[in-house]
C-alpha positions as CSV (number, residue, x, y, z in Angstrom):
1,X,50.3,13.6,-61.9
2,X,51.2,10.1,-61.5
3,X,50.1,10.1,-57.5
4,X,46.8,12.2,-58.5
5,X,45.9,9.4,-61.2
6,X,46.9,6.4,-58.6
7,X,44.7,8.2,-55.9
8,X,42.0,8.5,-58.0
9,X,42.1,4.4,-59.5
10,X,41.8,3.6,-55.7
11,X,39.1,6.0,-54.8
12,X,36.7,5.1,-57.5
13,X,37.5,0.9,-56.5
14,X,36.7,1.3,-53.1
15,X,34.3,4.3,-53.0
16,X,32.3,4.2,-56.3
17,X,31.1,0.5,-56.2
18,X,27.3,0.6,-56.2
19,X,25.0,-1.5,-54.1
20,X,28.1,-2.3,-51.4
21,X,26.7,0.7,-48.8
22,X,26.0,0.0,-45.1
23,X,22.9,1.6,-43.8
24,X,22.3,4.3,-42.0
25,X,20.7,3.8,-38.5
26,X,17.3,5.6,-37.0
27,X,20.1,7.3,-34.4
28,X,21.2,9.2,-37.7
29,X,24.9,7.2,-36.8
30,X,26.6,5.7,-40.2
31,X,28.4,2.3,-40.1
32,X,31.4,1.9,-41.7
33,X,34.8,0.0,-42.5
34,X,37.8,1.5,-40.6
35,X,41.1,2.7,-41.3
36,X,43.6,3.7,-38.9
37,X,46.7,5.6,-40.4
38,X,49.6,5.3,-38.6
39,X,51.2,8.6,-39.8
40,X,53.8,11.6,-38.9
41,X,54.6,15.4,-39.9
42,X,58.3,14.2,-39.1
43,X,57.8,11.2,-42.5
44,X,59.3,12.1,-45.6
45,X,56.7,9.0,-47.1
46,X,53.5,10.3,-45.0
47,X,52.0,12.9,-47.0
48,X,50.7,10.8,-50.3
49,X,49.3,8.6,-47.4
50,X,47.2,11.5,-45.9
51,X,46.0,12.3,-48.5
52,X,44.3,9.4,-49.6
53,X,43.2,9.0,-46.3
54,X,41.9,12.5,-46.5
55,X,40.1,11.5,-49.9
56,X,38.4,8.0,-47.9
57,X,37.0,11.1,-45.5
58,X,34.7,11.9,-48.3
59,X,33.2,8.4,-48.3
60,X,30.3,7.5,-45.4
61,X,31.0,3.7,-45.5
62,X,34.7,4.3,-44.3
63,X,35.5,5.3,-40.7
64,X,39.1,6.6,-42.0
65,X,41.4,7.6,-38.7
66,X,44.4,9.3,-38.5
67,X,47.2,8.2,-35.8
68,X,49.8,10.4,-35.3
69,X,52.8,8.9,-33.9
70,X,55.2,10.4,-31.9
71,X,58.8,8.2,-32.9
72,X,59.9,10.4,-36.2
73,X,59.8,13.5,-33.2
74,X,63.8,13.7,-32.9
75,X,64.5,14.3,-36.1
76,X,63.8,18.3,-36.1
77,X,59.6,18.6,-36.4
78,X,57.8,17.5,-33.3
79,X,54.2,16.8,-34.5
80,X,51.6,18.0,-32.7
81,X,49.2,15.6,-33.1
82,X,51.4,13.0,-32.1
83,X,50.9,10.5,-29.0
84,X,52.5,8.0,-27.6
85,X,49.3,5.8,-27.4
86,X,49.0,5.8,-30.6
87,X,52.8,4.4,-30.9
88,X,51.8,1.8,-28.2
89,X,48.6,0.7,-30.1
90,X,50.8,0.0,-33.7
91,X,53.1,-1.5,-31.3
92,X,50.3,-3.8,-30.2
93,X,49.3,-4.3,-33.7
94,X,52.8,-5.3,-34.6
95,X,53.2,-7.9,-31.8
96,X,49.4,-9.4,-32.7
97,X,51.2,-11.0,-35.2
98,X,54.5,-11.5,-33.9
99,X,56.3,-8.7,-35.5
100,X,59.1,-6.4,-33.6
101,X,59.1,-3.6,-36.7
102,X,56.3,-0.6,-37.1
103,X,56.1,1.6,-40.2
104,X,54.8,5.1,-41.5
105,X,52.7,5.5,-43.2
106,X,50.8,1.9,-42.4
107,X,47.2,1.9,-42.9
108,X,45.3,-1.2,-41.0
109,X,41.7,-2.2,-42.4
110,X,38.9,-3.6,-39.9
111,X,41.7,-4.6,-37.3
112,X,43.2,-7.3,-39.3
113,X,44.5,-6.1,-43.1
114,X,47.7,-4.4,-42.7
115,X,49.6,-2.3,-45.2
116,X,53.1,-0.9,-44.9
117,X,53.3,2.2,-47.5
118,X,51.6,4.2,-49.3
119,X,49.4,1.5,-51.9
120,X,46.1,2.8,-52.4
121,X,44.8,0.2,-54.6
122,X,45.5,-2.3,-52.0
123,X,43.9,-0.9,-49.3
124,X,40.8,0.4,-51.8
125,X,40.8,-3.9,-52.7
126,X,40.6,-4.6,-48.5
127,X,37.8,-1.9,-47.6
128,X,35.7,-3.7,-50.6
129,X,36.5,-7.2,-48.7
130,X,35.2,-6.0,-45.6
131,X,32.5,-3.9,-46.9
132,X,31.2,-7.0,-48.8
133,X,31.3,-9.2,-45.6
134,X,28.4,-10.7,-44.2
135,X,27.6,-8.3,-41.0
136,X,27.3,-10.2,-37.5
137,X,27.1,-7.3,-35.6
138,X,24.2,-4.0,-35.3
139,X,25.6,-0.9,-34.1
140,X,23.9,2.0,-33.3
141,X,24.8,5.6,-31.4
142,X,22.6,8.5,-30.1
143,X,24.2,11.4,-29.1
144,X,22.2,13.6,-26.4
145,X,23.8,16.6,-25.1
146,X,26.8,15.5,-23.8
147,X,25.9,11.8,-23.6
148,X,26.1,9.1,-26.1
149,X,23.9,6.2,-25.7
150,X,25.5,3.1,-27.8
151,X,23.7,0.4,-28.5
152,X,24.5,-3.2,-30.0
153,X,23.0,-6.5,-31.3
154,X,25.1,-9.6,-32.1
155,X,23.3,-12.7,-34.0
156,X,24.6,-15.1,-33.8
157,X,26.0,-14.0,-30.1
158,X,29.4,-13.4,-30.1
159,X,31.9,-16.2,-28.9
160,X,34.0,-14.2,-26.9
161,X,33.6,-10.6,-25.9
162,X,34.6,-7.1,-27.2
163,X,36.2,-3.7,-26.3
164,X,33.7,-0.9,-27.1
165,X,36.1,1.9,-27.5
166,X,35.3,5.5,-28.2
167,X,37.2,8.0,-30.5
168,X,37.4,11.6,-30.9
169,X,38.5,13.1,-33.9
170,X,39.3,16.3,-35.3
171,X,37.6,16.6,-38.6
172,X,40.7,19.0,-40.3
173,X,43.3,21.2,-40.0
174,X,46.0,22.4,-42.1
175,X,49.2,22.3,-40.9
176,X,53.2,24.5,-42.4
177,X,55.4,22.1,-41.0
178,X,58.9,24.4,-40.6
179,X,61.8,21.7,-40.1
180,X,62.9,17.7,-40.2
181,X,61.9,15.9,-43.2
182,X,58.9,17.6,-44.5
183,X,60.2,21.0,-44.4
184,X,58.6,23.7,-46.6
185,X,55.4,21.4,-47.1
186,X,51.8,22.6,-45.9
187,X,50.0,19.4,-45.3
188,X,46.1,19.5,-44.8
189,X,45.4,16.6,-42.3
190,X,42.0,14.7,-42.2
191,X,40.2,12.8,-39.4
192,X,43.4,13.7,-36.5
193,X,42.2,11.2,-33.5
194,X,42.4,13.0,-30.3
195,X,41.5,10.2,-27.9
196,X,41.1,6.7,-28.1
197,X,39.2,5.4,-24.5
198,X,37.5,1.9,-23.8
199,X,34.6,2.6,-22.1
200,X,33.8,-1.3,-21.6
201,X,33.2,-4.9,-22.5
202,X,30.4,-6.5,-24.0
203,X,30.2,-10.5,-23.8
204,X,28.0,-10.0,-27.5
205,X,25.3,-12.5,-25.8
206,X,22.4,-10.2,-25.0
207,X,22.1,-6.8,-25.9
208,X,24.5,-3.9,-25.4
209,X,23.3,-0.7,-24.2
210,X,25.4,1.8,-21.7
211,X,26.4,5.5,-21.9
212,X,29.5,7.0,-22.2
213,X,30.4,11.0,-21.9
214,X,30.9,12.2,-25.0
215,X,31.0,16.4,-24.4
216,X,31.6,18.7,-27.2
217,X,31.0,18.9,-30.8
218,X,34.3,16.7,-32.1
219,X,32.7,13.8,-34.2
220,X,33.4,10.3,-32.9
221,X,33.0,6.7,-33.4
222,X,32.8,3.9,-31.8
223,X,34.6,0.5,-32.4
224,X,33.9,-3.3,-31.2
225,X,37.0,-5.0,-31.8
226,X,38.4,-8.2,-30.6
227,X,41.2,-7.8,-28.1
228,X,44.8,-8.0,-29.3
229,X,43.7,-5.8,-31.0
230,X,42.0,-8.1,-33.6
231,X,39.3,-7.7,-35.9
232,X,37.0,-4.8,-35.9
233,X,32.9,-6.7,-35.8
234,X,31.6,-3.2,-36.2
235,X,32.3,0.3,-35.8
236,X,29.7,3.3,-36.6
237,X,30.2,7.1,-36.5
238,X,28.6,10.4,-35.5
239,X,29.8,13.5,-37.5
C-alpha cells in the first residue's frame, strides 16, 4: 500500500500539472523530457523502479527509457534485456561527473539530474524542472516506410554541437523471472531500449535535416544531447 500511495504522489506531481505540456508537432512526433532507467531482472531494489517508470509511460511529455544492464548477471538470473552498452553508457554517466560507483535502479532526467534509488517524488520534482524550462531547441520526426526524416531548429544557435542519437524500444513485455534475487516475481517491463545508435552531429547553427533507417514498427525517439553525455536540448518520440 505504502509503494502504491508513494507512486501515485509522484505521478499526479509530475504528470497531472496543467498548462506544463510540450506540443505536438505537424510530423504527428511528441516532445518530451527523458528518463533513462538503469535497471536489472537480477536487482532485488529494481522492481518499485519499473514500475514507476512503467506508470511515466502513460504520460506523452516523458520519453521514459528502460536500460537493462548486464552487471547483476552472475548472480543466478541473466536478463535478457540486458547489454553491455547500456553498462558502458551509466559508466559514462558516472565518470561525467567524476564518479567511479554505478547503481540500480538509477533514473537520469534530461542528461543531467541523477537519482540513485527508487524516489519517485524526486524524480516527479526534476521532470517538472525540465518540463518548465525555456525550450532552445525544435525537434521534429517523420517516419516514411522504413525511413525517418528528423529535422531540427536551434535559436539561438547552439554553441557547440550535438549527438543526434536514435532509440528503439520495445513498448512491453512481461517477464517470470525463475532464479537470483527476484526469484518467484513476474515483472511487467515498460519501454525495454533495444538499440541506442548515433546517427550524427549537428553543429545547431543552421538547420538539421538527414535520414536515418528506421525499419520496423518498434517506436523510437530521438535525442540531441551534449557529449559526455550531458544535457539532453531536446528529444521527441514516435509511437
Amino acid at each position: 500500500m505504502q509503494m502504491r500511495w508513494t507512486l501515485g504522489a509522484a505521478c499526479a506531481l509530475s504528470l497531472g500539472i496543467a498548462g506544463v505540456a510540450h506540443g505536438q508537432s505537424q510530423s504527428q512526433s511528441q516532445a518530451g523530457v527523458v528518463v533513462e532507467l538503469f535497471t536489472s531482472q537480477g536487482c532485488s531494489a529494481c522492481p518499485p523502479a519499473d514500475a514507476f517508470l512503467a506508470a511515466l509511460a502513460a504520460d506523452p511529455r516523458v520519453i521514459p527509457l528502460a536500460l537493462h544492464v548486464d552487471y547483476w548477471d552472475y548472480i543466478g538470473w541473466e536478463d535478457q534485456f540486458a547489454d553491455a552498452r547500456f553498462t558502458q553508457r551509466q559508466k559514462s554517466y558516472a565518470r561525467a561527473i567524476g564518479s567511479r560507483t554505478i547503481y540500480t535502479p538509477q533514473m537520469i532526467v534530461g542528461g543531467t539530474d541523477r537519482v540513485e534509488g527508487h524516489a519517485p517524488e524526486k524524480v516527479a520534482a526534476l521532470i517538472l524542472k525540465h518540463m518548465q524550462a525555456a525550450e532552445r531547441v525544435g525537434l521534429w520526426l517523420e517516419r516514411d516506410g522504413d525511413v525517418l526524416r528528423i529535422h531540427a531548429e536551434a535559436d539561438p544557435p547552439l554553441d557547440e554541437a550535438v549527438r543526434v542519437q536514435l532509440v528503439r524500444y520495445r513498448p512491453e513485455e512481461t517477464v517470470a523471472i525463475e532464479h537470483g534475487e527476484n526469484e518467484g516475481r513476474t515483472v511487467t517491463y515498460r519501454n525495454i531500449v533495444t538499440s541506442w545508435e548515433v546517427v550524427g552531429d549537428w553543429g545547431g547553427q543552421a538547420p538539421l535535416s538527414i535520414e536515418a533507417k528506421a525499419a520496423g514498427s518498434e517506436p523510437l525517439a530521438v535525442i540531441l544531447q551534449n557529449e559526455g553525455p550531458g544535457a539532453i536540448l531536446a528529444a521527441a518520440s514516435l509511437r
